[in-house]
C-alpha positions in Angstrom: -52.8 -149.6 -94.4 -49.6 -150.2 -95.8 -48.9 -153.8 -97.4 -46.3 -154.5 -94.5 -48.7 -154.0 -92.0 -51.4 -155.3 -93.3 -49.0 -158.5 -93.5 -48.1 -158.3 -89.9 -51.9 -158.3 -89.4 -52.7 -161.4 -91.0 -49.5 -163.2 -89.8 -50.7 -162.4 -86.0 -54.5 -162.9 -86.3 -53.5 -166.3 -87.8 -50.8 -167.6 -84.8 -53.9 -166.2 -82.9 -56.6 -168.6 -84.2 -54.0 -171.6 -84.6 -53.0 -171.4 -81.1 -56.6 -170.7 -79.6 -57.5 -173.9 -80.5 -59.4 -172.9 -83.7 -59.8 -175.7 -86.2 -57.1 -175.5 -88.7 -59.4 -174.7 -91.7 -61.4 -172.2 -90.3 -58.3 -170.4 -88.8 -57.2 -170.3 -92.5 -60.9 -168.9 -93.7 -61.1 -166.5 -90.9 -57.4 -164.5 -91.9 -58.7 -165.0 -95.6 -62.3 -163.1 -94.5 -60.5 -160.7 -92.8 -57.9 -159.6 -95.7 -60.6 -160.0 -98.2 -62.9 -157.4 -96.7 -59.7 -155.1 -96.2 -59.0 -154.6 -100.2 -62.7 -155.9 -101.5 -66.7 -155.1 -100.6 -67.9 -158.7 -101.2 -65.8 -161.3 -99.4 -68.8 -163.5 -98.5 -68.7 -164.3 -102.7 -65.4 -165.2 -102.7 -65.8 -167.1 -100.0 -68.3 -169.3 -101.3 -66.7 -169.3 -104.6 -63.3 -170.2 -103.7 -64.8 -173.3 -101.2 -66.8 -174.6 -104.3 -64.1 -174.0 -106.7 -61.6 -176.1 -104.8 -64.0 -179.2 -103.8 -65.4 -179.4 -107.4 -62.0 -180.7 -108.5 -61.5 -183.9 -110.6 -58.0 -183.8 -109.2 -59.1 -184.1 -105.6 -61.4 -187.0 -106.6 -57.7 -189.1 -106.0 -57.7 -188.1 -102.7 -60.1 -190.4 -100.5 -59.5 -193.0 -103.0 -56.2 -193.3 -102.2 -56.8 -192.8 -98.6 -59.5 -195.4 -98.4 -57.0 -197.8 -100.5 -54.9 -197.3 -97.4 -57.3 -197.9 -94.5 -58.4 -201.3 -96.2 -54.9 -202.3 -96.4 -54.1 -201.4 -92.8 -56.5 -204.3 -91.4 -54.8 -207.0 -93.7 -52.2 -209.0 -92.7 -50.0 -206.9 -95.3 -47.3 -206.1 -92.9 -46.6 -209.9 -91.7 -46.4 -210.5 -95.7 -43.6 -207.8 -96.0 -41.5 -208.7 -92.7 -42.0 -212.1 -93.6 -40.9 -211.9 -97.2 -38.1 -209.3 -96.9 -36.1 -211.0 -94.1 -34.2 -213.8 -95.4 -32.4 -211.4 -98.3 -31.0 -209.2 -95.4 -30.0 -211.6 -93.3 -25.8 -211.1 -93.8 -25.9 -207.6 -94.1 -24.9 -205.6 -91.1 -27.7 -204.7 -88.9 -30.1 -208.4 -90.4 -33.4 -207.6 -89.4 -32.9 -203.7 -88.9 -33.1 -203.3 -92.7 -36.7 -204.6 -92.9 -38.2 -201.9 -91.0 -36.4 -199.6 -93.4 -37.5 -201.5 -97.0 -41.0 -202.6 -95.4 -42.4 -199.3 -94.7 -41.1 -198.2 -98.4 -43.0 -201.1 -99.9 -45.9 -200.3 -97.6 -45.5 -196.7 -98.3 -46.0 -197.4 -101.9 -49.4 -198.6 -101.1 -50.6 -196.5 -98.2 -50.0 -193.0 -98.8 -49.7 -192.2 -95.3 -46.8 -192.3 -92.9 -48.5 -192.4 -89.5 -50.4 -196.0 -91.5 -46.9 -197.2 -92.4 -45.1 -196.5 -89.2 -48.0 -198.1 -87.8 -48.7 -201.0 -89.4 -44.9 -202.5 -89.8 -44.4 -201.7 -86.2 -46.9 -203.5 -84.9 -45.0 -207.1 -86.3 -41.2 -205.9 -86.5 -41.1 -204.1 -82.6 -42.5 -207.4 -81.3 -40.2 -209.9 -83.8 -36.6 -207.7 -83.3 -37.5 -207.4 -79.5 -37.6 -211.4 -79.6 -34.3 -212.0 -81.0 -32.3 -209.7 -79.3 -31.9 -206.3 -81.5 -30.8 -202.8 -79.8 -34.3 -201.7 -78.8 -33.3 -197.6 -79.3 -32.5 -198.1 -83.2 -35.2 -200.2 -83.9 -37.8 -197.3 -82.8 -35.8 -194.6 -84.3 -35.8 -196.4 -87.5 -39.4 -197.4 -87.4 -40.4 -193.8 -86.2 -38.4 -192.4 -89.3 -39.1 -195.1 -92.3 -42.7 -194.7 -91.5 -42.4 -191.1 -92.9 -41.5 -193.0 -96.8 -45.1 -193.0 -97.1 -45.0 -189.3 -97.7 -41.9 -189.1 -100.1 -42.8 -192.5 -102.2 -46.6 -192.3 -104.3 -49.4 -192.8 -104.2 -48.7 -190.2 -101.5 -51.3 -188.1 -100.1 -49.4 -185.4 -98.8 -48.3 -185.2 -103.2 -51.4 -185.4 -104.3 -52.4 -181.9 -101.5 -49.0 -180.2 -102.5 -50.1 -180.9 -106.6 -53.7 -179.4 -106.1 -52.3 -176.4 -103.8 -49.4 -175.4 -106.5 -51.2 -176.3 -109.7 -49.1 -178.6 -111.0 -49.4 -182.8 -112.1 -49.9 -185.0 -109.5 -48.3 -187.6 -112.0 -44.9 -185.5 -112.5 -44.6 -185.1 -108.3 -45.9 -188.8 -108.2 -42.6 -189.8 -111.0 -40.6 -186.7 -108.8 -40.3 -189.1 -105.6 -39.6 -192.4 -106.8 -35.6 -191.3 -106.9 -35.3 -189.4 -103.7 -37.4 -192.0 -101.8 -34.2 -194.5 -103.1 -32.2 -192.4 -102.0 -33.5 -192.3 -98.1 -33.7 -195.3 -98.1 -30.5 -196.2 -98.7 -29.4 -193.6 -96.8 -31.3 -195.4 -93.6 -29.8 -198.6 -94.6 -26.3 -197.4 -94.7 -26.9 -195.9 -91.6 -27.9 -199.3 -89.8 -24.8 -201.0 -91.3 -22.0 -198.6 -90.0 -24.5 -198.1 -86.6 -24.2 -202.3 -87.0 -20.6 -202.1 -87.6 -19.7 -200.3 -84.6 -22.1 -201.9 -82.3 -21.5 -205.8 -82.9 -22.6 -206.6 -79.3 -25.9 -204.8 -80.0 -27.4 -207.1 -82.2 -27.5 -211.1 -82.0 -25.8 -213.8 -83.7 -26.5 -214.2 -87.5 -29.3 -217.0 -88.3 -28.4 -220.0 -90.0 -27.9 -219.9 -93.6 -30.9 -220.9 -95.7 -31.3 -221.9 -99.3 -31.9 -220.0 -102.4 -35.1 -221.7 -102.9 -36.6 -221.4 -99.0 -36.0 -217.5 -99.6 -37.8 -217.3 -103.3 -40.5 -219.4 -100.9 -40.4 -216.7 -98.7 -40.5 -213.7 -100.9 -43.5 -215.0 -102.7 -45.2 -212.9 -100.1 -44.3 -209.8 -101.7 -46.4 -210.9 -104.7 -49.7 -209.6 -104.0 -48.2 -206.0 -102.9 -46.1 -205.8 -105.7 -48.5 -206.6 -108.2 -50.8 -203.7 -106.5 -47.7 -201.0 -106.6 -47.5 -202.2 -110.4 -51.1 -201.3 -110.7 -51.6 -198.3 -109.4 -48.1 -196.6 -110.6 -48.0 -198.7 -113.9 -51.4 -197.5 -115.1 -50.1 -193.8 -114.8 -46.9 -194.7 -116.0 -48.1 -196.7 -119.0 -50.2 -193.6 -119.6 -53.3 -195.9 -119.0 -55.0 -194.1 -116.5 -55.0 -190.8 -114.6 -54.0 -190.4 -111.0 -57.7 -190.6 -110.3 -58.4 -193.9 -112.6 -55.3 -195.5 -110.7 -56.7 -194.5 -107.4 -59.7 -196.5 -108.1 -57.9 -199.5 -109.2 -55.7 -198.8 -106.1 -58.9 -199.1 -104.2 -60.2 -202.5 -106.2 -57.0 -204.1 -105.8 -56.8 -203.4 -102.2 -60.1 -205.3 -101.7 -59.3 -208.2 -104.0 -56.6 -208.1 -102.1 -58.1 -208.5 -98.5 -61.2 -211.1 -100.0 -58.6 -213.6 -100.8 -56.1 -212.9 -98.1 -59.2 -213.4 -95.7 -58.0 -210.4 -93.3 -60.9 -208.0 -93.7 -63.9 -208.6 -91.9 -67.0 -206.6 -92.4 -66.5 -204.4 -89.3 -63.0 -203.6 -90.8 -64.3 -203.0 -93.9 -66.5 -200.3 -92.1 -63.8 -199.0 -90.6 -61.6 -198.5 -93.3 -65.1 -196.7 -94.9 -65.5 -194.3 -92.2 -62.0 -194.0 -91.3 -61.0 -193.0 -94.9 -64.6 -190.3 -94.8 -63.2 -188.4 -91.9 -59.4 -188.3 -93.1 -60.6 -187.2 -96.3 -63.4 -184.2 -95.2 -60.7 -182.8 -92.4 -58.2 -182.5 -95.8 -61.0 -181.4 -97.8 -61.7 -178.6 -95.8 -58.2 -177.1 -94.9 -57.9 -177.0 -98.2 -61.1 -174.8 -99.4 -59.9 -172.8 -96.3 -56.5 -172.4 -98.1 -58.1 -171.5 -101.4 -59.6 -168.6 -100.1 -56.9 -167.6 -98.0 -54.6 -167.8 -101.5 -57.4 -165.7 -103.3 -57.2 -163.3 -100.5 -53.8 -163.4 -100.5 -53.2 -162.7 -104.2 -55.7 -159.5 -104.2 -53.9 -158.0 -100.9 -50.5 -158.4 -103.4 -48.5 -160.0 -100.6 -47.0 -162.8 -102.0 -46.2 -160.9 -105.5 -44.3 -158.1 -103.1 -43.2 -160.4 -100.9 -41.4 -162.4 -104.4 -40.2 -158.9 -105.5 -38.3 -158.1 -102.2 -36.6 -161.6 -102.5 -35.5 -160.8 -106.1 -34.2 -157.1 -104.9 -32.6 -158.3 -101.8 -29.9 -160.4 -104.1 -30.4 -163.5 -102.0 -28.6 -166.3 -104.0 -30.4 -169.7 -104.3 -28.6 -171.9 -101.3 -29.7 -168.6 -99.3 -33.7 -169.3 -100.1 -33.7 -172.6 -99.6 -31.6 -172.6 -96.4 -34.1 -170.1 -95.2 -37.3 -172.1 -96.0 -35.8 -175.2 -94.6 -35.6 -173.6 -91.6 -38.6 -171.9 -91.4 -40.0 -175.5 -92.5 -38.5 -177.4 -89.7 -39.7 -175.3 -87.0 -43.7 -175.5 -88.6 -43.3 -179.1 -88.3 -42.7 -178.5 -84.7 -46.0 -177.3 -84.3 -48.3 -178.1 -87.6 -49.0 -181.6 -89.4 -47.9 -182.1 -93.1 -51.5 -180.8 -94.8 -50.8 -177.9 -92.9 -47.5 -176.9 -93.7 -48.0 -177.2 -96.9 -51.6 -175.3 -97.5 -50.6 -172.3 -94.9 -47.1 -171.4 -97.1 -48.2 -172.4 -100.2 -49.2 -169.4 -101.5 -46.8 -167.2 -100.0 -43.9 -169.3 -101.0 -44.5 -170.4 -104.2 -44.5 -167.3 -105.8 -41.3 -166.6 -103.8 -39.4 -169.7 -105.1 -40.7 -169.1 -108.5 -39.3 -165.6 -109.3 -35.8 -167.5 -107.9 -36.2 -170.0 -110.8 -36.7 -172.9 -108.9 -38.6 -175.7 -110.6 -42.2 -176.4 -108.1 -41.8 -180.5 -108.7 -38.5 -180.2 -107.6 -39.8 -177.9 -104.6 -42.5 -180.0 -104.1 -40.2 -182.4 -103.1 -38.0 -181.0 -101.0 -40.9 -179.7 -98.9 -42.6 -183.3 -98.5 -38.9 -184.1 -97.4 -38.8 -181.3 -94.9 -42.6 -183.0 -94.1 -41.0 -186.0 -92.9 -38.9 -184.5 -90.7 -41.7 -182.6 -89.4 -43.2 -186.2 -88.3 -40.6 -187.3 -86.2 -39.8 -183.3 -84.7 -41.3 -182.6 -81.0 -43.6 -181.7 -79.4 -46.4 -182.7 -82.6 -44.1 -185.0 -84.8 -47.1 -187.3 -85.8 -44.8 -190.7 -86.1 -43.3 -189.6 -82.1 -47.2 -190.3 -81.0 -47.6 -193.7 -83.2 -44.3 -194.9 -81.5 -45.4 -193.8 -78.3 -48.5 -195.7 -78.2 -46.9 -198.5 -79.6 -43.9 -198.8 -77.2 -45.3 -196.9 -74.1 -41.6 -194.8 -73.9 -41.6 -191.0 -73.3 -41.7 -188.6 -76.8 -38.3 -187.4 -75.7 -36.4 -191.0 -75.9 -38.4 -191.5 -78.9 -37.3 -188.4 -80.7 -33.6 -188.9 -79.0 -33.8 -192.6 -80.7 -34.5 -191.1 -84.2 -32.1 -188.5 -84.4 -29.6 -190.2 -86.4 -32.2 -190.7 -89.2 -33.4 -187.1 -88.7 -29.6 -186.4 -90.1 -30.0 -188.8 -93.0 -33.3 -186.6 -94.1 -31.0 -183.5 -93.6 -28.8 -184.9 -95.8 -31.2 -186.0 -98.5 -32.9 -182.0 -98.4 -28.9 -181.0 -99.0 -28.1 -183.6 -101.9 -31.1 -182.9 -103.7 -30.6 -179.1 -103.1 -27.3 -179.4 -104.9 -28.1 -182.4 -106.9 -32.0 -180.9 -108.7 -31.5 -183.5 -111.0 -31.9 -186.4 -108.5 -35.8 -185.1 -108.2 -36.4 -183.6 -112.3 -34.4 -186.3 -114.4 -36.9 -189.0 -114.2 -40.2 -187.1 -114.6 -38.8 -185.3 -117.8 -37.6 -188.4 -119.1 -40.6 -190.9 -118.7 -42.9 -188.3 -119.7 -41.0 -186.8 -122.8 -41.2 -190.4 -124.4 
């Protein structure tokens, strides 16, 4: 059997297990048996070696740590801290209280990891607040539906930490890697809401009195206790005090020092946040020994080294590549989650993008971007369900409501396409000193 159709092969019994309803990971191990045993006489042993290989990782230890760091502060009162603390600094701009939902789920993000938590958890007091006073109802969900997704781009992320243990590189260097382009959508939202706010002045209520410079340091004193936790978990890497692991745990520590004096996590949440952060973590765990062996399988069958070869011979230029993958990118996230995406095409594609010459932080990156779009793409856009729980509206006004901010991640793939530096300057420069 040829390599093309042994390809073809692999590629259908794959669709064939995803769409029957066959758990992600095992759909992964089952095409990884089956190519195995086509080019080798033992696949059971690389089988077992490849799912021990890949759980007895140091690197993965981050993983639930940072997840569990997330759960706890889901049941605190976290997001009435943020809305509460934000709002008085955004008051004259155009749009007011539409730009907290964008710079509260990037704060929130910081500390979460998770975008379906963030989109969550500010929702929950900014839908209710901007509903009070008046704000277009439509941007206010497509905002919240989209800046929930900055917990993927801005670390601790966990979607980073899966895309650093599936392509082999630092988790501190992608963790450094997103701290510019998650600026960058953000601002991007922001500017958004003004014009949106510019051209829709009977959309939005009257500005709120004026207040002093002193009520709003009152105010912002909020932030404190989530600042000083973002400090601590990205400082300690920065500083070069701690690995990504060793800040997970302090991630995890400050979380609950956090919640004890806050008074916001009873023992029941605490619980929750245990066995909530044990289930997220095994599910991840094991797509990812499933993807180990499918890449082992993979990289005896020759694919992805033939598969990089006929990319190089077919003289396909850079901006060709990456148009390609975006779109192939775009339509996965129609129909797979983030963890997903990433562990199914990883090692196809990164061989692929490597012989182009394309840095893997930087395409790290600008698939966690394509991620995010994923979350807010029918008919499985993760953040469309959160919204639609929350607000009780059909996916399709939902999706319809975010659209404008789906162009504003579009727009962020393309400048850091044709800007690199926007994703590799500050990585190479923090960890060259």
């Amino acid at each position: 059997m040829g390599l093309l159709e042994l390809a073809l092969l692999l590629l259908v019994l794959l669709i064939f297990l995803l769409g029957s309803g066959v758990w992600v990971a095992l759909s992964l191990a089952g095409a990884g048996y089956v190519a195995m045993a086509l080019v080798h006489p033992s696949p059971g042993l690389f089988l077992a070696g490849a799912y021990w290989e890949s759980s007895a990782s140091w690197t993965l230890a981050a993983l639930p740590m940072f997840i569990w760091m997330g759960e706890i502060l889901f049941r605190t009162r976290l997001s009435n801290e943020l809305f509460n603390g934000i709002a008085p600094w955004v008051r004259r701009l155009p749009g007011r209280l539409m730009h907290v939902n964008i710079f509260a789920c990037g704060l929130f993000g910081c500390v979460s990891g998770s975008s379906a938590a963030t989109c969550a958890t500010v929702s929950k007091i900014a839908l209710p607040e901007l509903a009070k006073r008046g704000y277009d109802q439509r941007t206010a969900i497509g905002s919240l539906a989209t800046a929930g997704t900055l917990g993927l781009l801005l670390p601790p992320s966990i979607i980073m930490v899966v895309y650093a243990v599936a392509a082999e590189v630092s988790i501190v260097r992608v963790f450094i890697a997103g701290f510019i382009p998650g600026l960058m959508v953000v601002v991007l939202f922001s500017a958004y809401i003004a014009i949106w706010a510019l051209l829709n002045p009977q959309k939005q209520p009257a500005a709120d009195p004026s207040t002093s410079f002193g009520h709003k340091l009152r105010q912002s004193a909020q932030l404190i206790p989530c600042v000083l936790l973002i400090l601590a978990v990205i400082g300690s890497m920065l500083g070069g005090l701690a690995t990504a692991t060793e800040a997970a745990a302090f991630g995890v520590a400050g979380s609950l020092v956090l919640a004890a004096v806050t008074g916001s996590l009873t023992w029941q949440g605490f619980k929750d946040s245990l066995a909530g952060a044990t289930r997220l973590s095994c599910m991840i765990l094991f797509i990812l020994a499933g993807a180990a062996f499918l890449t082992k399988a993979m990289a005896l069958t020759g694919i992805p080294a033939a598969l990089a070869t006929a990319v190089a011979s077919a003289g396909l230029g850079p901006y060709a590549i990456i148009a390609i993958l975006t779109v192939v990118y775009i339509l996965l996230g129609t129909s797979l989650d983030g963890v997903s995406m990433i562990v199914l095409t990883t090692s196809v594609v990164v061989p692929m993008v490597q012989q182009a010459g394309f840095d893997l932080i930087w395409f790290g990156i600008f698939i966690i971007l394509l991620v995010e779009i994923g979350q807010i793409t029918p008919p499985l856009g993760f953040n469309l369900f959160v919204m639609q729980s929350m607000t009780g509206k059909e996916q399709t006004e939902i999706a319809l409501a975010a659209l404008p901010f789906f162009a504003m991640l579009v727009l962020a793939v393309a400048l850091i396409t044709v800007f690199p530096w926007l994703v590799t300057a500050l990585p190479d420069y923090l960890l060259a000193r």
